[in-house]
C-alpha positions in Angstrom: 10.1 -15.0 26.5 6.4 -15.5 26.4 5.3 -12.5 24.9 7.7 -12.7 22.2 6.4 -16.3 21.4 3.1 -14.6 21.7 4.0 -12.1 18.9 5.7 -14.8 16.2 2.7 -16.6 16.5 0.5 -13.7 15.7 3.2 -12.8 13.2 2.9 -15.9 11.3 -1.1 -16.0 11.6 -1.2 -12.9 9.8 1.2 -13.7 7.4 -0.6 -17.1 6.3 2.1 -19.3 7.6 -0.5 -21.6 9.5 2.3 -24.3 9.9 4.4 -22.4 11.4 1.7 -20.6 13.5 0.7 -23.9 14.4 3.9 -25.6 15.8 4.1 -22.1 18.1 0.4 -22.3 19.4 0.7 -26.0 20.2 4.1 -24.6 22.3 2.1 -22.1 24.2 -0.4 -24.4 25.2 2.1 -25.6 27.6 2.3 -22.0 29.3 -1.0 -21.6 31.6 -1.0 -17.6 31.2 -0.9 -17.9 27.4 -2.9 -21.0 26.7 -6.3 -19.5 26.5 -4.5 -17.1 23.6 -2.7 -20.1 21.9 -6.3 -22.0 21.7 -7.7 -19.1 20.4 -4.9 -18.3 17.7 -5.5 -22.1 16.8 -9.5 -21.7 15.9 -8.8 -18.4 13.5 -6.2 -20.5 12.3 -9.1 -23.7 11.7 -11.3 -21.0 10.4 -9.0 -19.3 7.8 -8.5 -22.8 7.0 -11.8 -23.3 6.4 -12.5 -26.3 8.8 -15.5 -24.4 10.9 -16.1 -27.6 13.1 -12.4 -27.4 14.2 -12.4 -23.8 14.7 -15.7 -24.0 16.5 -14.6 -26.4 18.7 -11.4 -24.7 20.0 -13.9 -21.3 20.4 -15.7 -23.3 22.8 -12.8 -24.5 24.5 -12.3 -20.7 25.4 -15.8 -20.5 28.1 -14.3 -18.9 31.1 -11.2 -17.5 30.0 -10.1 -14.3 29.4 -11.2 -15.0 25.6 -14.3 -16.2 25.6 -15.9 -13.0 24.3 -13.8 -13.3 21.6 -14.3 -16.8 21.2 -18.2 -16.4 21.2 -17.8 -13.7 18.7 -16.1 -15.7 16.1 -18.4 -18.9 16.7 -21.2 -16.6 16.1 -20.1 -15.5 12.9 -18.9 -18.9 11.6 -23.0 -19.7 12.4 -24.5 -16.9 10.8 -22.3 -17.9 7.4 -23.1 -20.9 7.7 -27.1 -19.5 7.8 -28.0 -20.1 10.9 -29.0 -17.3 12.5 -30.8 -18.3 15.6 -27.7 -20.0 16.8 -25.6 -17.8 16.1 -27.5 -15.2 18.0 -28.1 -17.7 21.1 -24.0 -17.7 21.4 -23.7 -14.2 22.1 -26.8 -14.1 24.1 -26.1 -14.0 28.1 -27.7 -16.3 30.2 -30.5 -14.8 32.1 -28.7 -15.2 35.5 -25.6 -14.1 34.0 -24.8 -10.6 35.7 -27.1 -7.3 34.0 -23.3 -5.9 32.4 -22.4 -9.4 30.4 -26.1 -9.3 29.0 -25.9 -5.7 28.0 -21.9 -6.8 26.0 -24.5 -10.1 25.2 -26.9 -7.9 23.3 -24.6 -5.1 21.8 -22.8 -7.7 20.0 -25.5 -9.4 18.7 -26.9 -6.2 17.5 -23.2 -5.8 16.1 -23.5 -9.4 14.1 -27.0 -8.5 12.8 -25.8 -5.0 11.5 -22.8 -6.5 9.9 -24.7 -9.2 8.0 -26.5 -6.4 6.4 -29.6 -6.7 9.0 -29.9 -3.1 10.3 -33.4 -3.0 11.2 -33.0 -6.2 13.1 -29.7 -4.5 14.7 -32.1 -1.6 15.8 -35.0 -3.4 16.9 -32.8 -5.4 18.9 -31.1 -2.6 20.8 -34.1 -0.9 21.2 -35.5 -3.9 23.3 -32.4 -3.9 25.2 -32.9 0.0 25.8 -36.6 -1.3 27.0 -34.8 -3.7 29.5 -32.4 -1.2 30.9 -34.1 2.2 30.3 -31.2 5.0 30.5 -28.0 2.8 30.1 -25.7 5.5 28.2 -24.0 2.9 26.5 -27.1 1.0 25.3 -29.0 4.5 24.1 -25.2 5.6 22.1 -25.5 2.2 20.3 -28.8 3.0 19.2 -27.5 5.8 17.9 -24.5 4.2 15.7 -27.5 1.7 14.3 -30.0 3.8 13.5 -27.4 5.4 11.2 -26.4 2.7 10.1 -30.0 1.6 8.6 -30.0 5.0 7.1 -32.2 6.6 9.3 -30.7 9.9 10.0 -33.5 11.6 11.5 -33.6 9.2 14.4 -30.1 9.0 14.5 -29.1 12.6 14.9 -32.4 12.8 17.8 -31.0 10.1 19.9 -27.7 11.7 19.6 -29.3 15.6 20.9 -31.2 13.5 23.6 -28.0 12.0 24.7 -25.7 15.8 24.3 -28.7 17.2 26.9 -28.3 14.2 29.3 -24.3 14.6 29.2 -23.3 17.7 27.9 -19.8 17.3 29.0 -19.0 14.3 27.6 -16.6 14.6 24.9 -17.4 11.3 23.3 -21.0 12.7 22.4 -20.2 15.9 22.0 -18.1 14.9 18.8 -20.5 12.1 17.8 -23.1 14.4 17.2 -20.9 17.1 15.5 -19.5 14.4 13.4 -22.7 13.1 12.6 -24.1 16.3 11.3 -21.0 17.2 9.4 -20.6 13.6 7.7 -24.4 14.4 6.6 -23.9 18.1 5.6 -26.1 19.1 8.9 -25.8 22.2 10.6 -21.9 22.9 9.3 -21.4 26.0 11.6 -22.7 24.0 14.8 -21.5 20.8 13.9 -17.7 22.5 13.8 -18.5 24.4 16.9 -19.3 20.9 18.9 -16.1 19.4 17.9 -14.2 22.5 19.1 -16.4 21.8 22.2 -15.1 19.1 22.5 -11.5 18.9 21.5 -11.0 22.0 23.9 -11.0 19.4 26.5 -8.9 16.5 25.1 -6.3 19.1 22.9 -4.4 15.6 21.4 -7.2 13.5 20.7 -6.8 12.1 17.3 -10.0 11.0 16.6 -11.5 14.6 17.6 -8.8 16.1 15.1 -10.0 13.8 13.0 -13.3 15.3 13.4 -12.5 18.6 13.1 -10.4 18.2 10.1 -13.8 16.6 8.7 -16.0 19.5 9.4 -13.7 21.9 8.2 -13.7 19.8 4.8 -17.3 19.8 4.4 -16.8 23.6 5.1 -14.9 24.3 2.1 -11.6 24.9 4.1 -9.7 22.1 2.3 -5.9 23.8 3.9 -7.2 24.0 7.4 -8.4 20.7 7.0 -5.7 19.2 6.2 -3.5 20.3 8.8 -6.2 19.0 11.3 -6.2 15.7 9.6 -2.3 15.5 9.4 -1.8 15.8 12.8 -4.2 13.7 13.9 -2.5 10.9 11.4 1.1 12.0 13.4 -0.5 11.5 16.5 -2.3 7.9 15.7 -1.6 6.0 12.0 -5.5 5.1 11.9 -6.6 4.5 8.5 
């Protein structure tokens, strides 16, 4: 069926066999549920090929389907290799009319394209004016957090992240992205393990919480403990 035809195609994307991946995009196309897919499959299959216009065009294609985050995504990263930044930037931008959650998706992943070209600071200052825009948006304020990190400033970093744990203090997802924070810095070991506890006490098979914990207990020395921690989070989810 479909989703079988779905899954050789992706099959033989991933295992360089472009012709091949080709011939079973073209036959998708045909199928109005999967075509947005099969146009996409067909531009990462231009852009592994490295015919950008090709893969460009198809990305475009993709505007108001189910894929045109994706698609934007892509196109904006072919720009910004090809060194130009402004327009690459301008594709993930919302429209101004365009509803207040696609512009916030709009500016994380910008922020996203800048901090993965190596432009932190840009990544930060362009959150920050989001944050400006939409003053207390959780999401918004946690991906400040993640950037500032990532441009090495830890300080800020581990503040936004305390703001945030007073805001929400049963919220999981922060409680263990602080404690993770401060243990992957060698912060606070003792209160860093006791946040993860926190919050793995109320999601017992998380795997990215184990995860956590088996971190902090690492950077505390307990090397057996840890891995036990870190083994069953691996049996639970095989995440690299």
């Amino acid at each position: 069926g479909g989703g079988a035809a779905r899954l050789l195609a992706q099959l033989a994307i991933n295992s360089g066999d472009y012709a091949v991946a080709e011939q079973r995009c073209h036959a998708l196309i045909t199928e109005p549920d999967a075509a947005p897919l099969a146009v996409y499959y067909l531009g990462l299959i231009a852009e592994r090929r490295g015919d950008d216009d090709t893969a460009l065009r198809d990305y475009a294609l993709l505007t108001g389907s189910g894929f045109e985050a994706q698609g934007r995504q892509r196109s904006a990263t072919i720009l910004y290799r090809q060194g130009d930044r402004d327009a690459a930037v301008r594709v993930l931008t919302a429209a101004r009319d365009a509803a207040p959650d696609q512009r916030i998706r709009g500016e994380l992943a910008a922020a996203q394209l800048l901090a993965d070209a190596g432009a932190e600071d840009e990544a930060v200052s362009r959150i920050e004016s989001a944050l400006r825009r939409s003053p207390g948006n959780p999401e918004i304020a946690y991906q400040r957090a993640v950037f500032l990190e990532r441009a090495g400033r830890m300080d800020a970093a581990i503040a936004a992240l305390e703001t945030l744990h007073r805001e929400r203090p049963l919220d999981p997802g922060i409680t263990n992205a602080l404690g993770y924070t401060l243990a992957d810095h060698k912060r606070e070991l003792p209160r860093a393990e006791g946040l993860i506890r926190t919050a793995l006490a109320s999601e017992p098979d998380n795997p990215a919480l184990l995860d956590s914990l088996g971190w902090v207990l690492y950077r505390r020395g307990q090397f057996a403990a840890a891995v036990s921690e870190l083994a069953r989070a691996y049996r639970l989810l095989h995440d690299g």
